[in-house]
C-alpha positions as CSV (number, residue, x, y, z in Angstrom):
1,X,8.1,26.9,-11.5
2,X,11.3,25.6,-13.0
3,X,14.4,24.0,-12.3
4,X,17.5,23.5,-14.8
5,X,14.1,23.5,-17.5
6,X,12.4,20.7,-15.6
7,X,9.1,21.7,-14.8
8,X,8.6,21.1,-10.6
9,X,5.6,18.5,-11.0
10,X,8.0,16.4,-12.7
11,X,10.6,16.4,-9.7
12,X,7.9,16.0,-7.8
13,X,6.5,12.7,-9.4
14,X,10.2,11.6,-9.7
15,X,10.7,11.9,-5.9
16,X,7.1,10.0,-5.3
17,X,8.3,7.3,-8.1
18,X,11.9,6.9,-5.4
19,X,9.9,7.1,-2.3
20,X,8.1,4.3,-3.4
21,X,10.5,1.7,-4.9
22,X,12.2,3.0,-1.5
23,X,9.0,2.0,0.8
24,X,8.7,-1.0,-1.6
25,X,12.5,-2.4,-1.0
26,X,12.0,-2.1,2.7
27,X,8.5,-4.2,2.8
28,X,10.5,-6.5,1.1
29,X,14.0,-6.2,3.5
30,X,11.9,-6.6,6.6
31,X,10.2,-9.5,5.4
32,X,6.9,-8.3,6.0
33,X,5.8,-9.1,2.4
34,X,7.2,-12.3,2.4
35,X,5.2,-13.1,6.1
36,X,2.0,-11.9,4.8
37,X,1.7,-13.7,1.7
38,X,2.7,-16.8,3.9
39,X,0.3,-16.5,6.3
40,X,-2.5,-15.6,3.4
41,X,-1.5,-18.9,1.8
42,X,-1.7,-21.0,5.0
43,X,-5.3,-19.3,5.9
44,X,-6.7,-19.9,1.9
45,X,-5.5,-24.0,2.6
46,X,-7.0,-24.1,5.7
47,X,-10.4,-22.5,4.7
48,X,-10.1,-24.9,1.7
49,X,-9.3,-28.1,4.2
50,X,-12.3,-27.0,6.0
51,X,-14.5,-26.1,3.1
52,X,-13.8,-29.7,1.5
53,X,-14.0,-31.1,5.2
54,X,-17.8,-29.9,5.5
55,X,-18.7,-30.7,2.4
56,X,-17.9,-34.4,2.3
57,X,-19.5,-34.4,6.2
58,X,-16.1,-35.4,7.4
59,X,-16.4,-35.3,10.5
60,X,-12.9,-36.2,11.5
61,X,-11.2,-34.2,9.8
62,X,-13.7,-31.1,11.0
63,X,-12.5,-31.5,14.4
64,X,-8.2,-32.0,13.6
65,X,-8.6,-28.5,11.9
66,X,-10.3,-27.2,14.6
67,X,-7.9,-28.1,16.6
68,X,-5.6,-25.9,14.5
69,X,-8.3,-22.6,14.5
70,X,-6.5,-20.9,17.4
71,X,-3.1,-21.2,15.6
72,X,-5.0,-20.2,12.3
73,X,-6.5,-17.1,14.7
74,X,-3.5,-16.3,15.8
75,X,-1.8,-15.9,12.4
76,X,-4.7,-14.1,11.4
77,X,-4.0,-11.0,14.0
78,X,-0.6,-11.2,13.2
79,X,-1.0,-10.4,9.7
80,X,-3.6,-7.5,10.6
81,X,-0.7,-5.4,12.7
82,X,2.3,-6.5,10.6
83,X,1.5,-3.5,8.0
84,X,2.2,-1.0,11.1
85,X,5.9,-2.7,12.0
86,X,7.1,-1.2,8.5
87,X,5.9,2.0,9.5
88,X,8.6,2.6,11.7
89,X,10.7,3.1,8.6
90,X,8.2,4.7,6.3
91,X,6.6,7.6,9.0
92,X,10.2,9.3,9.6
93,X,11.0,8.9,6.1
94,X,7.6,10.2,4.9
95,X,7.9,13.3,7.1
96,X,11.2,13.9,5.9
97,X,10.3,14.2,2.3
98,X,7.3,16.3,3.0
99,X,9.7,18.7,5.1
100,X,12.0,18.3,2.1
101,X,9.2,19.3,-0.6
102,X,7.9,22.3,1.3
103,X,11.7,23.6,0.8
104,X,11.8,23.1,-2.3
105,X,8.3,23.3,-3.6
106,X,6.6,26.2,-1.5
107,X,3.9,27.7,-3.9
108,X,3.9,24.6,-6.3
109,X,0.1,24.4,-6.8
110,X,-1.3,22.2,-9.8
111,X,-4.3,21.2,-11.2
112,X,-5.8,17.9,-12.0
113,X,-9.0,16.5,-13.5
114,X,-9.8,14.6,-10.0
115,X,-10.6,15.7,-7.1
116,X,-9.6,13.7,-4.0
117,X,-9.5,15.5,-0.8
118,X,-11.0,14.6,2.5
119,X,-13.6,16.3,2.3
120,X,-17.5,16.4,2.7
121,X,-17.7,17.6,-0.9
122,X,-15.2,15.9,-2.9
123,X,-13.7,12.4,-1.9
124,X,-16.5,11.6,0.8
125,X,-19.5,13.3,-1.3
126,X,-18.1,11.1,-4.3
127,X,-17.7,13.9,-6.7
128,X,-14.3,13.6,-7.6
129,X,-14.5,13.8,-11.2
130,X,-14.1,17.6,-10.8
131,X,-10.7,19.7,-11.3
132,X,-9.1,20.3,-8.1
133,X,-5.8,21.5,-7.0
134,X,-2.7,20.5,-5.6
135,X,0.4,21.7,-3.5
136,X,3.6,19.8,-3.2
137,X,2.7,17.5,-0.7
138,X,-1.0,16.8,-2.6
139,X,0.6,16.3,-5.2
140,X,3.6,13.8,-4.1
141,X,1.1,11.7,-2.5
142,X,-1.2,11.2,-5.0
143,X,1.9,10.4,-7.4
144,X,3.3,8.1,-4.4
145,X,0.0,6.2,-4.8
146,X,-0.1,5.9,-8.3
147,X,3.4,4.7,-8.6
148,X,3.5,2.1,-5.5
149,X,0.2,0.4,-7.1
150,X,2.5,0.5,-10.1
151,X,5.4,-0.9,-8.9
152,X,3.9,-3.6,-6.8
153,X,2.0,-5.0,-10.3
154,X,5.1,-4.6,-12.0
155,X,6.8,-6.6,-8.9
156,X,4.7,-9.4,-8.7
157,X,4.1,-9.8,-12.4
158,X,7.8,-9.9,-12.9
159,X,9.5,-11.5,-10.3
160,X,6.7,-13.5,-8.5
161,X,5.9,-15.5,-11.9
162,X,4.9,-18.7,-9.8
């Protein structure tokens, strides 16, 4: 399957390589990104203040941090449900490319030397080194993975040079 001599798995991969930086560009316009590595930070000093704390028998300075634990707690849950707040953008938009692929794409199917699919034989039995095959949306999710771990080291290696 063919378009203007472009073979579909590449539109594909382009369009999973887009809906990434897209997905990407909104973590970071929502601040979410920014948030969690915040709060990450300010947990990693406090278990350090702590650690340091106990080990010297300080006994002091145990009990001013626990004073801070329930603020520490409390940043700790936020950062477990901030992932789902970007999923108000990336659900609808996720939906609309699938919708948009199964236009375009219907009876795309490729194969690949990995088999990943939820099942009891391949991704939960651990036997994914195995040809399996792919339809449009298989295919644009696996290449949405690839690429948004991609991006993200590119990201941080590049512009978070701290």
């Amino acid at each position: 399957m063919d378009y203007f001599g472009i073979p579909a798995w590449a539109y594909i991969s382009a369009t999973a390589v887009f809906f990434s930086f897209l997905t990407s560009y909104i973590s970071r316009k929502t601040g979410i990104k920014q948030k969690t590595e915040l709060i990450q930070k300010t947990m990693k000093d406090y278990q350090k203040e702590m650690g340091e704390a106990l080990k010297k028998d300080d006994k002091k300075k145990v009990e001013e941090l626990k004073v801070r634990e329930p603020e520490v707690m409390k940043m700790m849950n936020e950062m477990m449900f901030l992932p789902f707040k970007n999923m108000i953008f990336v659900i609808p938009l996720f939906i609309g490319f699938m919708w948009v692929l199964d236009i375009y794409f219907h009876g795309f199917l490729i194969g690949l030397p990995i088999a990943l699919h939820l099942n009891g034989e391949e991704l939960l039995g651990l036997n994914i080194l195995k040809t399996s095959h792919y339809g449009p949306r298989g295919f644009f999710i696996l290449s949405s993975i690839v690429s948004g771990m991609v991006i993200e080291q590119l990201y941080s290696k590049v512009f978070n040079k701290k």
